[in-house]
C-alpha positions in Angstrom: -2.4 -23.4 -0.1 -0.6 -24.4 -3.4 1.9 -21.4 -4.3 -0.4 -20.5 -7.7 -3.4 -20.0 -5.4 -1.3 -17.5 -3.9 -0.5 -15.8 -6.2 -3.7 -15.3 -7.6 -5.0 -14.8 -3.9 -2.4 -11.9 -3.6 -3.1 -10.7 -7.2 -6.5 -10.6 -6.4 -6.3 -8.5 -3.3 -4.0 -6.4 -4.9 -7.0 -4.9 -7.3 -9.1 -5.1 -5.1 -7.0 -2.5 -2.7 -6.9 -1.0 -6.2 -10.5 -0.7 -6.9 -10.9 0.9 -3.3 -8.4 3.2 -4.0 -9.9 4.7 -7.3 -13.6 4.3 -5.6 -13.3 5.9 -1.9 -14.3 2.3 -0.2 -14.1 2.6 3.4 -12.3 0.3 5.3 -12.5 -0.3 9.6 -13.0 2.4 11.6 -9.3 3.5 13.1 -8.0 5.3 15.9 -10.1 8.5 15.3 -13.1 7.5 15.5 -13.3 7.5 11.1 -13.6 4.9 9.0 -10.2 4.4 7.7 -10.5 4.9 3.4 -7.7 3.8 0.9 -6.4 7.4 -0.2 -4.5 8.3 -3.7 -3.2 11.3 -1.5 0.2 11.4 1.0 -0.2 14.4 3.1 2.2 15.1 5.4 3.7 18.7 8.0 7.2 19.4 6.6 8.0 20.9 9.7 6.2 21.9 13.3 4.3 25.4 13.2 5.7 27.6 15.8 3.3 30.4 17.0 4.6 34.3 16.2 2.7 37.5 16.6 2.7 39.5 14.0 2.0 43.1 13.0 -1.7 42.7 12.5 -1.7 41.8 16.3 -2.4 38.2 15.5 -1.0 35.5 16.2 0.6 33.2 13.2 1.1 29.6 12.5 3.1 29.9 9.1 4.0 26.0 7.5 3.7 24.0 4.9 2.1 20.8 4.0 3.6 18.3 1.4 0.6 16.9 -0.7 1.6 13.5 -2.9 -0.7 12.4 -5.8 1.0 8.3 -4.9 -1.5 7.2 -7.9 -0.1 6.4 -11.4 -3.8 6.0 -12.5 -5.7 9.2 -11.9 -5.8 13.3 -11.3 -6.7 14.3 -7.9 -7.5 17.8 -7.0 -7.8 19.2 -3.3 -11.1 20.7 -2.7 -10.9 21.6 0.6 -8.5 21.8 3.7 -9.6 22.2 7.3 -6.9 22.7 10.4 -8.6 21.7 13.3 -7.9 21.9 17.3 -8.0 17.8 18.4 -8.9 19.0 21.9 -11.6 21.0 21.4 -12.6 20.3 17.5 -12.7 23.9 16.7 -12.1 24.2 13.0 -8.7 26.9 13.3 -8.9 27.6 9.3 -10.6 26.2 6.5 -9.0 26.7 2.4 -11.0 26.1 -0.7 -11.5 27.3 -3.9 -9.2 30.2 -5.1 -7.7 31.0 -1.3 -6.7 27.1 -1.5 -5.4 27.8 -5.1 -3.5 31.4 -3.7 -1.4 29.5 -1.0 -1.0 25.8 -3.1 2.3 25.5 -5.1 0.8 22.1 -7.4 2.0 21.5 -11.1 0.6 24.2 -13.6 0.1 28.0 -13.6 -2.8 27.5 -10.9 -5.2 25.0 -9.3 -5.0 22.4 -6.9 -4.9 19.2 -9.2 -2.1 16.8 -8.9 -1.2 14.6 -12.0 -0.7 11.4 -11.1 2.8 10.4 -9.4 2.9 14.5 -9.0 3.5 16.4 -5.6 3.2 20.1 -4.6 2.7 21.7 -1.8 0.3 24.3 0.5 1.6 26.6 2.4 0.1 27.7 5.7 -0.8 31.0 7.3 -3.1 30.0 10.0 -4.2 32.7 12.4 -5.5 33.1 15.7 -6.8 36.2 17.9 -3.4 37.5 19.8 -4.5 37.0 23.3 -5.8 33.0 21.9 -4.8 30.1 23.2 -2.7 28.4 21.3 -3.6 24.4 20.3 -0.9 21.8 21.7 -1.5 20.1 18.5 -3.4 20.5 14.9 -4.4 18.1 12.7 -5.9 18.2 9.5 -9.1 17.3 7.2 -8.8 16.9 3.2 -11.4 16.3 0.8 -10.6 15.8 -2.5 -12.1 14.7 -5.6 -10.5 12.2 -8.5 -10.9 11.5 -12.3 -9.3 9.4 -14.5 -7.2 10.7 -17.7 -7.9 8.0 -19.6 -11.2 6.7 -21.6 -13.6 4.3 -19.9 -11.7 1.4 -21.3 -9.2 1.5 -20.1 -7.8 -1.1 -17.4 -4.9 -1.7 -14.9 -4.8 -5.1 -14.2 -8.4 -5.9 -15.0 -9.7 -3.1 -12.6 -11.2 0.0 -14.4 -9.6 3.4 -14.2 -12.7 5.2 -13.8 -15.4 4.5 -10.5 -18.3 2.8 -11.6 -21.4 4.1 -12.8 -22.9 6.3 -9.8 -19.8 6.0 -7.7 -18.3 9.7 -6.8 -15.0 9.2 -7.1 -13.9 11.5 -4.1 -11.7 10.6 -0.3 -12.2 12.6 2.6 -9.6 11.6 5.8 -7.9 13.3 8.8 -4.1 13.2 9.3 -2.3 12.4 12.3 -2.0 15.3 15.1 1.1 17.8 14.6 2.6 19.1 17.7 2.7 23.5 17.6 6.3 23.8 18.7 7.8 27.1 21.1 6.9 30.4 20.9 9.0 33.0 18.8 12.1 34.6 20.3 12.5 37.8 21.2 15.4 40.0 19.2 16.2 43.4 18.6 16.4 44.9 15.6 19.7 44.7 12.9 19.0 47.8 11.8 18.5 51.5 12.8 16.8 54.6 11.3 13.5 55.2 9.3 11.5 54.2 6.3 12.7 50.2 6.3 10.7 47.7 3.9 10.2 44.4 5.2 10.4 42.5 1.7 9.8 39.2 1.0 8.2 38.6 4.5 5.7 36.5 5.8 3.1 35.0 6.0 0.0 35.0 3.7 1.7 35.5 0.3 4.4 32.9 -1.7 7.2 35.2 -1.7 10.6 34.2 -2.7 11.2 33.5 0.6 8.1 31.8 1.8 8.1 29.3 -1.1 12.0 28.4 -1.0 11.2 24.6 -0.3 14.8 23.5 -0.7 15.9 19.5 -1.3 19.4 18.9 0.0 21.0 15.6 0.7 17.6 14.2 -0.3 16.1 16.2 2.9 13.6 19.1 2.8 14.1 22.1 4.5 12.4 25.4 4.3 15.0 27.8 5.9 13.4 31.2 4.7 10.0 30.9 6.3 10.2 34.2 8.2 13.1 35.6 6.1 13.2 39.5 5.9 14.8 41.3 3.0 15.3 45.1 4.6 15.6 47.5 2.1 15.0 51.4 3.3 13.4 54.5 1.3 14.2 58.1 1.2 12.2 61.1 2.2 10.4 60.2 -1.3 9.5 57.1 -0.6 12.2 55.8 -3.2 14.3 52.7 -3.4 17.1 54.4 -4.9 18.0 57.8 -6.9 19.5 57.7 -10.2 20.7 54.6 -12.0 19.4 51.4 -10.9 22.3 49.5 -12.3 24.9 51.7 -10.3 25.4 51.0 -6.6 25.7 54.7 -5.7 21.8 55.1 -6.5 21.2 53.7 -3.3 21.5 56.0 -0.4 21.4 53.3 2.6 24.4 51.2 0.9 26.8 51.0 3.7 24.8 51.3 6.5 25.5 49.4 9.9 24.3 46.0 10.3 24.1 45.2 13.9 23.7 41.8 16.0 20.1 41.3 17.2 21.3 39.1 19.7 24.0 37.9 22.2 25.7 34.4 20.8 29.1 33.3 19.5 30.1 33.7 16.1 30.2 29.9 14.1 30.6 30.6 10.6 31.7 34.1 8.4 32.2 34.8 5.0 34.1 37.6 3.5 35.5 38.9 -0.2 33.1 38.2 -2.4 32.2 40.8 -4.7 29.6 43.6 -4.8 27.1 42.3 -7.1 25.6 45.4 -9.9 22.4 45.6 -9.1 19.7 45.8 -11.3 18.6 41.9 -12.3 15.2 43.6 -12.5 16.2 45.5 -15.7 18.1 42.6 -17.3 15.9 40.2 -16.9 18.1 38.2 -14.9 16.5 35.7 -12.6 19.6 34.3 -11.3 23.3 35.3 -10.9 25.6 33.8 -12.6 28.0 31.5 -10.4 25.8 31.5 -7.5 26.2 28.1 -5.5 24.4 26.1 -1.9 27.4 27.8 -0.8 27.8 31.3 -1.9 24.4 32.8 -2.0 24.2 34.7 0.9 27.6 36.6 -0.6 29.3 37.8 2.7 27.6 36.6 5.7 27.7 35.8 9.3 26.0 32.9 11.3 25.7 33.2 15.0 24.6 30.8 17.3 22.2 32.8 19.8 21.7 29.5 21.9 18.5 27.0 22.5 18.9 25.3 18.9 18.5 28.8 16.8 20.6 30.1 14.6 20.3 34.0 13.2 22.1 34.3 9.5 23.0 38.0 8.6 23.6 37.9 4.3 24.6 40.3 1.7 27.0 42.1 3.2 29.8 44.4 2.0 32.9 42.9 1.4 35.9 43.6 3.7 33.2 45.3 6.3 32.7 42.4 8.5 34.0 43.1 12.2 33.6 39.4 13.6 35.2 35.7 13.1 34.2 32.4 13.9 34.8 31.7 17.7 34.1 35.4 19.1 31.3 36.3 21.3 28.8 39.2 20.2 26.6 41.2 22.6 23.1 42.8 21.2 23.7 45.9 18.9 27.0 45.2 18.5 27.8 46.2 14.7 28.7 42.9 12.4 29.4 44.4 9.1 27.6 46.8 6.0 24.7 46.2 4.5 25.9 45.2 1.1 24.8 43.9 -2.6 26.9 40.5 -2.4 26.0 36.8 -3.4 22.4 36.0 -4.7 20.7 39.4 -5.2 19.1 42.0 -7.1 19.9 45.1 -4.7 21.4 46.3 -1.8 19.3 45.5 1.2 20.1 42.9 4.5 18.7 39.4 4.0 18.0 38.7 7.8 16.2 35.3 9.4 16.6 32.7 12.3 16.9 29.1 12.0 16.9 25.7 13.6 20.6 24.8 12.2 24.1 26.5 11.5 23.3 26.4 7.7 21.9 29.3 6.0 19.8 26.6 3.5 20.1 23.4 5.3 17.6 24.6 8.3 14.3 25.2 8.9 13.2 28.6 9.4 12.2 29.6 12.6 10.0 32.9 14.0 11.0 36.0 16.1 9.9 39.1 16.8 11.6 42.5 17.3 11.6 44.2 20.4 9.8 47.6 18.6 9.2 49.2 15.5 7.0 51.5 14.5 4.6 51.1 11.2 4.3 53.5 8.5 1.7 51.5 6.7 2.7 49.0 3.9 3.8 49.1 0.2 1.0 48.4 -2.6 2.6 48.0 -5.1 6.2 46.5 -5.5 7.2 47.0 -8.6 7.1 51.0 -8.1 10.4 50.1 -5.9 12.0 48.3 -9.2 11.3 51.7 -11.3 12.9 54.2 -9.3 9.4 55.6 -8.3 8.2 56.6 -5.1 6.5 53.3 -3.5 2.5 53.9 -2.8 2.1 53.5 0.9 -1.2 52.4 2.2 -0.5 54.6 5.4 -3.6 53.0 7.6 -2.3 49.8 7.0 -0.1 48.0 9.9 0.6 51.7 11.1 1.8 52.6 14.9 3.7 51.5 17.5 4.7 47.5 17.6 6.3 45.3 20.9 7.3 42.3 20.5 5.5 41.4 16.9 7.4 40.2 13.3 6.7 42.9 10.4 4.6 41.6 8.0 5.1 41.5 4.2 6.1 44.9 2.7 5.4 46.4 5.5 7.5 49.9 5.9 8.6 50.6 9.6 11.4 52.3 11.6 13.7 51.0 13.9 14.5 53.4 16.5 
């Protein structure tokens, strides 16, 4: 064949796979049993779920899936997402419509529709009775539906942006089984005494925390997954007493931070400065000269063996008791819970992860050893004001073994 017939040979297949693209054509069936279909979406597990039990007495798969508009051409929005057990074909959760929308993070105040050459993400909370078996593997179904942003004229190299007439312009596929990695470990708690939030926690809401998808080295991580910020109320059910811009308003400044595990010490850092609290009256969204670095403020890493890591952040300066290189034992007390580095109050950022750095790691689950629930905080920004939180007390309430709290939850550690 004469090099301009292959050029126009390769041109030609070229819209073609275009056309099919922007139609939904089906092409041979592959490996599972579907017919394999040209798809404007990349969709793809940032991480393996690994199953934790939480305070609802269910067991969680929290993750996040990375979904890629790859088309220059058209908007695509995600209608609906199914997780499915491969074994036994059990659909484990199904998203659409506005619980779809609650746990997407896509371009735009809300929605599911990707711009082309846009990406967001979905983050996962599925959930399974606590005595379930857990699936070896999950894989996923999308459906999703396209339309062009251009007029009906328009072209890309001869092929129309927009299907033709009685063609719904829609692509339905499975993705490629994702392993469910190890159970959560077991630790005790860091903390002691009543009345302790769990802030920022998991697993069904996009806290701070749960939506810190961080890019580093041109790598994505997601180290705060099952991040807790502990904060703890008085008698009254308050945050703090008196100024909120003054570190003496809060009455459990100081307190003893203790190790949740055994492990050795691999990374500390001490002397930064008490932050003034309070960015919740200024307005402030971040502090000034906070870096990758410095945002835990004064924090310990410790290496508590099998590949996980637990990160202890916030703490007072000058309070910690440890150094790189020494052993710890459980309870052993670390340092003071502190208003240091990246933060709005006092309170101790704790989490585990899959790697020695605070940000460049993927979180990982764990559960405490006990706790007791005093029901959970309704609304949040009572904390913020100085006013007694209201606590739905029926909510998450009693005794808990071996079970992560769960987003503003308020327990004790005895």
């Amino acid at each position: 064949m004469a090099k301009g017939q292959i050029r126009r040979a390769t041109r030609l297949l070229t819209r073609l796979a275009l056309a099919m693209a922007l139609l939904g054509i089906a092409g041979p069936a592959g490996a599972t049993g579907e017919s394999d279909v040209l798809t404007a979406l990349l969709v793809r597990v940032v991480a393996p779920p690994h199953p934790v039990l939480g305070a609802d007495d269910k067991i969680h798969l929290a993750y996040e899936l990375e979904v890629v508009n790859k088309s220059n051409v058209v908007l695509v929005t995600v209608d609906s997402l199914k997780v499915l057990d491969p074994a036994s074909g059990a659909v484990l959760q199904e998203l659409g419509g506005p619980g779809l929308a609650k746990m997407s993070r896509f371009p735009g105040a809300s929605g599911t529709t990707l711009p082309p050459g846009h990406s967001g993400y979905v983050f996962m909370d599925v959930t399974l009775p606590a005595r379930a078996a857990v699936p070896r593997q999950i894989t996923h179904r999308v459906e999703a539906s396209r339309q062009s942003p251009r007029s009906p004229e328009d072209t890309h190299h001869g092929v129309p942006l927009t299907p033709a007439p009685g063609v719904e312009p829609a692509e339905a596929f499975t993705i490629a089984p994702t392993a469910v990695g190890a159970a959560a470990i077991v630790v005790s708690p860091p903390l002691k005494g009543p009345r302790w939030v769990a802030g920022n926690g998991c697993c069904n809401t996009i806290t701070p925390h749960r939506g810190a998808t961080q890019a580093i080295n041109g790598a994505l991580y997601v180290p705060e997954r099952f991040a807790i910020d502990f904060i703890q109320l008085d008698t009254q059910g308050r945050m703090f007493v008196g100024p909120g811009n003054e570190l003496k308003s809060y009455p459990y400044l100081g307190v003893q931070v203790l190790s949740a595990t055994g492990g050795t010490v691999v990374s500390t850092d001490d002397g930064r400065p008490e932050q003034i609290p309070g960015s919740f009256f200024t307005g402030v969204a971040m502090r000034k000269g906070i870096t990758l670095h410095n945002a835990g403020g004064n924090d310990i890493v410790v290496d508590i063996g099998g590949g996980r890591f637990a990160f202890y952040a916030h703490l007072q300066p000058g309070s910690l008791r440890v150094k790189p290189g020494d052993k710890v034992v459980t309870g052993q007390v670390l340092g003071l819970l502190g208003n240091s580095g990246n933060t709005d109050a006092p309170h101790l950022h704790f989490h585990v992860m899959d790697g020695p750095s605070p940000l460049k790691a993927n979180g990982l689950p764990y559960v405490f050893t006990r706790f007791t629930g005093r029901g959970v905080v309704t609304d949040e920004d009572a904390l913020f004001k100085g006013q007694a939180a209201p606590i739905d007390k029926s909510a998450l309430a009693g005794p808990h073994v071996n079970q992560i709290p769960l987003n503003l939850q308020v327990i004790d550690f005895d």
